[in-house]
Backbone as CSV, one residue per row, in Angstrom:
resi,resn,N_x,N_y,N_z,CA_x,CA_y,CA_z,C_x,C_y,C_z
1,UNK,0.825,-1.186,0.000,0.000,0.000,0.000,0.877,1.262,0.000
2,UNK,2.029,1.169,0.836,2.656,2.214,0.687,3.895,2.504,-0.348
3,UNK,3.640,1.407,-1.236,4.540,1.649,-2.228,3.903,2.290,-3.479
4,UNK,2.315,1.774,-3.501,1.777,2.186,-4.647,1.625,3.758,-4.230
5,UNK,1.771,4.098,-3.021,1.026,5.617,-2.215,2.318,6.486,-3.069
6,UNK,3.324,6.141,-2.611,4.990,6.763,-2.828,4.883,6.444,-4.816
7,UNK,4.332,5.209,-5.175,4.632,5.499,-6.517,3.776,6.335,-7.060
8,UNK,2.749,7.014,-6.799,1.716,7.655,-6.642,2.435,9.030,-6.911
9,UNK,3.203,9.153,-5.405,3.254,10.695,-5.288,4.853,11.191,-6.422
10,UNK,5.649,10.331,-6.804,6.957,10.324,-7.374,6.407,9.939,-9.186
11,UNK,4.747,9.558,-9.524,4.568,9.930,-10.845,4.717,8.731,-11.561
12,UNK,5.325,7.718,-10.965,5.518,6.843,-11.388,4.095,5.849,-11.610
13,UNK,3.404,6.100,-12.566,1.828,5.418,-12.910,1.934,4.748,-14.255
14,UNK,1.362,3.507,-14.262,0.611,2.919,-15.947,0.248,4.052,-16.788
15,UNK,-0.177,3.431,-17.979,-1.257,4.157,-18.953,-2.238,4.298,-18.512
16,UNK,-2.684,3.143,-17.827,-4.040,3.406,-16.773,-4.410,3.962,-15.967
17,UNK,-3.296,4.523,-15.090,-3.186,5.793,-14.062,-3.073,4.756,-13.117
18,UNK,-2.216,3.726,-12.909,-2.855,2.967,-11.755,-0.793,2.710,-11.142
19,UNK,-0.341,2.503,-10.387,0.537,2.699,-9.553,1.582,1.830,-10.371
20,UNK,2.739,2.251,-10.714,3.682,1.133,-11.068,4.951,0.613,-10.505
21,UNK,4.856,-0.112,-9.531,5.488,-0.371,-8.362,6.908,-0.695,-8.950
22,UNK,6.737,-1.570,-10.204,8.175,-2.240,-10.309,8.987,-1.056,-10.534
23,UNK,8.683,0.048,-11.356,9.692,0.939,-11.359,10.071,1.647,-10.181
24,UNK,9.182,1.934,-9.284,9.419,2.393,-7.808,10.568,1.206,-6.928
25,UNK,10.393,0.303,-7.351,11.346,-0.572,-6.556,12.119,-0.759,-7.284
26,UNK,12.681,-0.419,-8.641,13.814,-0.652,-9.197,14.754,0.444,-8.466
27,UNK,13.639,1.886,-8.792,14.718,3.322,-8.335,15.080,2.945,-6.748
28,UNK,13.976,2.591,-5.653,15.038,2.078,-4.691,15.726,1.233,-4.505
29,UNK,15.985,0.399,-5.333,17.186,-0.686,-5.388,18.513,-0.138,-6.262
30,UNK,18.048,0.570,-7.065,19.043,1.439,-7.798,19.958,2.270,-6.798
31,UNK,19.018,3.524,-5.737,19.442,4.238,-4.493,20.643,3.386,-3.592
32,UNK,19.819,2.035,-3.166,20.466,1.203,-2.625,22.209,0.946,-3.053
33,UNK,21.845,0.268,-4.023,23.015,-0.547,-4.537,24.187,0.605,-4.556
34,UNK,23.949,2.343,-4.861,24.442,3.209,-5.063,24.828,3.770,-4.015
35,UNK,24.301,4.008,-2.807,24.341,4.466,-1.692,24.386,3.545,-0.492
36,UNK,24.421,2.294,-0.603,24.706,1.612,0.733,25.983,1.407,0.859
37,UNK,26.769,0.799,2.064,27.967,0.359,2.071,28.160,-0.723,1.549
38,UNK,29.713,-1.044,0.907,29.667,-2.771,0.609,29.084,-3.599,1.699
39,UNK,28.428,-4.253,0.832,28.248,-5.908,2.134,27.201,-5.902,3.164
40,UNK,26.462,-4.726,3.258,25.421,-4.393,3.996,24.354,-5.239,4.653
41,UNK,24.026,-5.610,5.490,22.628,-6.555,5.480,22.330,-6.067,6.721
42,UNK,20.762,-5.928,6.481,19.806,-5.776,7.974,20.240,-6.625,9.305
43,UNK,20.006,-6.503,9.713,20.229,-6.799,11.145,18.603,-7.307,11.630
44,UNK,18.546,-7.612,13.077,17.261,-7.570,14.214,17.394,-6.159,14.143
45,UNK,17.794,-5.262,14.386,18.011,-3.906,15.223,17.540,-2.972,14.085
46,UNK,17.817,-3.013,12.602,17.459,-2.982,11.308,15.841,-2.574,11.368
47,UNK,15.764,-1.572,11.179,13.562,-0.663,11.503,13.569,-1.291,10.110
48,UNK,12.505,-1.760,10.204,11.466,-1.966,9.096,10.470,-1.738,9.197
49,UNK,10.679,-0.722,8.139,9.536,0.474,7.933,8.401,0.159,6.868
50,UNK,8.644,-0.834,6.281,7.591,-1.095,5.400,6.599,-2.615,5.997
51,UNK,6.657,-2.861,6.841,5.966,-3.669,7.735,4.461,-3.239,7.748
């Protein structure tokens, strides 16, 4: 829900006007891969925010 909300507000929509997630999760995996440290992995302690 809150991905289609965020792909929503960042424009990212079908022809249909309807939410297009995969590109929303490409650009944050793109962010990711670009901006995390090598070797990174969540933890327990690790917020997960999309829960």
């Amino acid at each position: 829900m809150r991905l289609d909300e965020r792909a929503l507000l960042e424009e990212f929509v079908k022809g249909d006007g309807e939410p297009n997630r995969s590109d929303m999760i490409r650009l944050f995996v793109d962010y990711g891969l670009a901006n995390m440290p090598m070797n990174w992995r969540p933890t327990a302690e690790t917020p997960q925010k999309l829960r």
